[in-house]
N, C-alpha and C positions, 0 to 999 in steps of 0.2 A: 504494500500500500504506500503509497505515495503522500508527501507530506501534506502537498494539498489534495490529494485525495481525503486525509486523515481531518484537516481541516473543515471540510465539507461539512463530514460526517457529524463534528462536534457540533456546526453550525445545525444541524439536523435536529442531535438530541437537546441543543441549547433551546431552541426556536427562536435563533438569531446569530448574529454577527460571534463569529468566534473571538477577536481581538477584542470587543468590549465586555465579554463577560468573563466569570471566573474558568469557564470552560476553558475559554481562549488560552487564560494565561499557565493553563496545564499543561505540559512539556511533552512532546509523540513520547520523548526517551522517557517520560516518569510512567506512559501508558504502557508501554511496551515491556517497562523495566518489571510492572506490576501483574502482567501478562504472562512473562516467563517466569517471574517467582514463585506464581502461583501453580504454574504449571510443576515447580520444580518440586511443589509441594502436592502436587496430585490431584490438583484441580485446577478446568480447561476451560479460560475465559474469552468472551468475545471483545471487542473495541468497548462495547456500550457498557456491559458490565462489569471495565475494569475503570471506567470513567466515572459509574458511578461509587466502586470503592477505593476512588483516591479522592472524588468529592468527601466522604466519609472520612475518610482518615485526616483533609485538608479541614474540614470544617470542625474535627473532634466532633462530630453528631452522631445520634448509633442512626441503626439500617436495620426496618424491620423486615423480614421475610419471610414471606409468607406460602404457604405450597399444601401439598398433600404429603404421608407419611411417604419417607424412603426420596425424595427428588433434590435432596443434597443440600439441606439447611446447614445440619449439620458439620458436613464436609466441607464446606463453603467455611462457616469459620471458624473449622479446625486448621484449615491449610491458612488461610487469614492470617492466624494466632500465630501458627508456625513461619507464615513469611516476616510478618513485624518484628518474630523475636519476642 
């Protein structure tokens, strides 16, 4: 993906300008870096929901999640816990 491909996309889930919002000012390299960590930790993230747990970890706000029994709440952050350390 391409950097302004990458850009687009945040402009997507922002619903607006990447450069004025706090989206903007998240780094491809902080999304990516959050990406492969998680992955290295056993759970496989897409653009959008690694956007939304660096807004989380950038804002200190929790993240509820919500789903049915077994669809990786859990996992989700256990591997979290294990990338922050």
């Amino acid at each position: 993906m391409t950097e302004k491909t990458h850009h687009r996309d945040i402009e997507t889930i922002a619903g607006g300008s990447a450069e004025d919002s706090l989206l903007g000012r998240l780094r491809h390299s902080n999304i990516e870096d959050m990406i492969q960590g998680m992955e290295q930790n056993g759970y496989v993230l897409d653009d959008e929901q690694a956007v939304v747990l660096l807004l989380m970890t950038e804002l200190q706000r929790p993240l509820l999640l919500e789903g049915d029994a077994g669809v990786g709440k859990t996992e989700l952050a256990a591997a979290l816990a294990k990338h922050l350390g």
